[in-house]
C-alpha positions in Angstrom: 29.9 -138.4 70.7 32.8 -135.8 70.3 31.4 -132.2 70.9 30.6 -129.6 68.5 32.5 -126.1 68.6 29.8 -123.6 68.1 30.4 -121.1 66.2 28.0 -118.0 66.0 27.3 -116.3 62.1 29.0 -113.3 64.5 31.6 -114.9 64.3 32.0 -115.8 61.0 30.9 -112.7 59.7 33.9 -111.0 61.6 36.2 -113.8 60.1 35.0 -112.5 56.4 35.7 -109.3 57.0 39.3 -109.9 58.0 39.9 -111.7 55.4 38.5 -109.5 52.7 40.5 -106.3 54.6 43.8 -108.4 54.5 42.8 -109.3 50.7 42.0 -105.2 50.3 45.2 -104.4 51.8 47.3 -106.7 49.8 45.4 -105.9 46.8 46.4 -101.8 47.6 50.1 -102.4 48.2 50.0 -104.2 45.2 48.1 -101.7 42.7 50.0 -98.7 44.3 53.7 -100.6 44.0 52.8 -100.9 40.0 52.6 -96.8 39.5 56.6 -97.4 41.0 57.4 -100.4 38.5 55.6 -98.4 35.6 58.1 -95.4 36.4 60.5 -97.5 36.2 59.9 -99.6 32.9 59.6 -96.7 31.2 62.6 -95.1 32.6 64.8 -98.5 31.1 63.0 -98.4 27.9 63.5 -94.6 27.5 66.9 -95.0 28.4 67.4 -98.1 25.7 66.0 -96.5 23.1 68.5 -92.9 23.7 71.0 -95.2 24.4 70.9 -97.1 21.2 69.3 -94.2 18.7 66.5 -96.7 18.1 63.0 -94.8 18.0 61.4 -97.9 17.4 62.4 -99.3 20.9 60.1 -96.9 21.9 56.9 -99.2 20.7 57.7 -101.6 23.9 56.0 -98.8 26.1 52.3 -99.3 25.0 51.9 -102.5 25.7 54.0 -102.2 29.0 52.1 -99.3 30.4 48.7 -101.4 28.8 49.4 -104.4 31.1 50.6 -102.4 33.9 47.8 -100.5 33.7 45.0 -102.9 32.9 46.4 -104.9 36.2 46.4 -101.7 38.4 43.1 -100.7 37.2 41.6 -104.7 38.2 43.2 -104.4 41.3 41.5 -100.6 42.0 38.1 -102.3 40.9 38.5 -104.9 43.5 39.9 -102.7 46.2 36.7 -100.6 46.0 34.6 -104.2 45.6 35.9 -105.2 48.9 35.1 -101.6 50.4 31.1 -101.7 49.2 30.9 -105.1 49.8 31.7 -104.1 53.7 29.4 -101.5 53.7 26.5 -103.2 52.3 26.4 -106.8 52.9 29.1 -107.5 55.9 28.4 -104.7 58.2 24.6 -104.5 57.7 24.6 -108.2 59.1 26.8 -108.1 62.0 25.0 -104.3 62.9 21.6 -106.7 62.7 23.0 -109.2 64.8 24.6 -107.1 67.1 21.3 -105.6 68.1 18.7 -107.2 70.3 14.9 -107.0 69.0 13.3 -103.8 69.1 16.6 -101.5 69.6 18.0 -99.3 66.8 20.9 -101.0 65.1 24.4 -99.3 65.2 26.7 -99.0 62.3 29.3 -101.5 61.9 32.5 -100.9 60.3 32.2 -96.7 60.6 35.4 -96.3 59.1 34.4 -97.9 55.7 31.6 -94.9 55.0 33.2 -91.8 57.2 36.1 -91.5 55.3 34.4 -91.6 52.3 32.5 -88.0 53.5 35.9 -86.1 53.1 35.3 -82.8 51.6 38.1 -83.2 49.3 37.8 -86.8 48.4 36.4 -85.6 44.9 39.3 -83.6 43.8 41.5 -86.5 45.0 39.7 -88.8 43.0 40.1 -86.5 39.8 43.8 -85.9 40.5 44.5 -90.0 40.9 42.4 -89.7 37.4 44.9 -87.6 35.8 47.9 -89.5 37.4 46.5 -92.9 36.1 45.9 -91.1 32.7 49.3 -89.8 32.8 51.3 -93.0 33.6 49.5 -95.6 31.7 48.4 -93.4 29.0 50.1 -90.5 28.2 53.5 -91.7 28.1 53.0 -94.5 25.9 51.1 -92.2 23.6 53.8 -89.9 23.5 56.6 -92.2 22.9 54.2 -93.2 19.7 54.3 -89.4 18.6 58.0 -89.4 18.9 58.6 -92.9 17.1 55.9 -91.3 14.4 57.8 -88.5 14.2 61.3 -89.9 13.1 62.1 -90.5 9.5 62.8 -94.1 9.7 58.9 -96.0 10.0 58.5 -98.6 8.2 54.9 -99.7 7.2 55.0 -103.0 9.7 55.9 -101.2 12.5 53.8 -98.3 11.7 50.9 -100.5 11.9 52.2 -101.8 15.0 52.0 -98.3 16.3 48.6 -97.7 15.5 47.2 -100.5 17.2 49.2 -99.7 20.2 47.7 -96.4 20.0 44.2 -97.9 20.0 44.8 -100.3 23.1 46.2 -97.0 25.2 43.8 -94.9 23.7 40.8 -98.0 25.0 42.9 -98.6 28.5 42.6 -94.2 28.9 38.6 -94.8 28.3 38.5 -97.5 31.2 40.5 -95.5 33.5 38.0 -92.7 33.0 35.4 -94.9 32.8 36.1 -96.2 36.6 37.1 -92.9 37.9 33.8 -91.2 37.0 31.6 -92.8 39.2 33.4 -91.5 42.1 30.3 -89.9 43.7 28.0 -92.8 43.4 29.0 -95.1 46.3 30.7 -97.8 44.3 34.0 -96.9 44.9 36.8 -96.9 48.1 
């Protein structure tokens, strides 16, 4: 009978939580390399549109900034997922595990809550706010004010526009919407 490699729920705990911190540090390159391609889409469409004296060029920024936006906000969401899962569920376990009966269980994973006690962490938070806000949302709008503004709009287009605005204008709420409850523990 061939023998069996034990493995202890110790162990596999720890093997989670590598793998959820190598998925949370992918995930973070990721989301922040997007504010980076979002400068730089807009930079190319801005440029196009001077370039050519074409206002209406301007309408390919909403949905740009909307998908780049909508992906960096899923990819913030899971970040902080993976951050309270750590703290709640993985490190809880191991700290049980780790302690024999009867003795006061240490914290596992200190890192995941101490640096979440920074006394600036909530004017951080409010200033990544306002820089989400401002790349995903207030450039697109503003390109729509300047396309609105021009004389040439036809009634297709300007339709366009308005729905645009709508979808930046729901993506701004989201953004807001995930930023609030920075004080409430859900977030990394």
């Amino acid at each position: 009978m061939p023998e069996r490699s034990e493995v202890t729920v110790g162990q596999l705990l720890l093997a989670e939580y590598q793998s959820v911190k190598d998925e949370q540090k992918a995930r973070i390159g990721f989301r922040d390399n997007l504010l980076y391609v979002t400068l730089a889409a807009v930079a190319a469409v801005i440029a196009a549109a001077a370039q050519a004296g074409q206002a209406a060029m301007l309408l390919a920024l909403p949905p740009v900034c909307v998908v780049l936006g909508w992906t960096y906000l899923v990819n913030d969401e899971k970040i902080s997922a993976i951050g309270a899962y750590v703290r709640r569920e993985l490190g809880p376990r191991l700290a049980e595990l780790a302690a024999p009966d009867g003795e006061e269980r240490a914290a596992a994973f200190g890192w995941e809550s101490f640096h979440r006690g920074d006394a600036r962490r909530v004017s951080r938070k409010v200033v990544q706010c306002v820089v989400d806000l401002l790349a995903f949302c207030v450039v697109p709008l503003t390109a729509l004010v300047v396309y609105w503004a021009g004389a040439r709009t036809s009634g297709g287009l300007l339709f366009l526009s308005v729905l645009e605005a709508l979808t930046v204008a729901g993506l701004g709420a989201y953004i807001v919407r995930y930023a609030v409850p920075f004080g409430s523990g859900d977030d990394a």
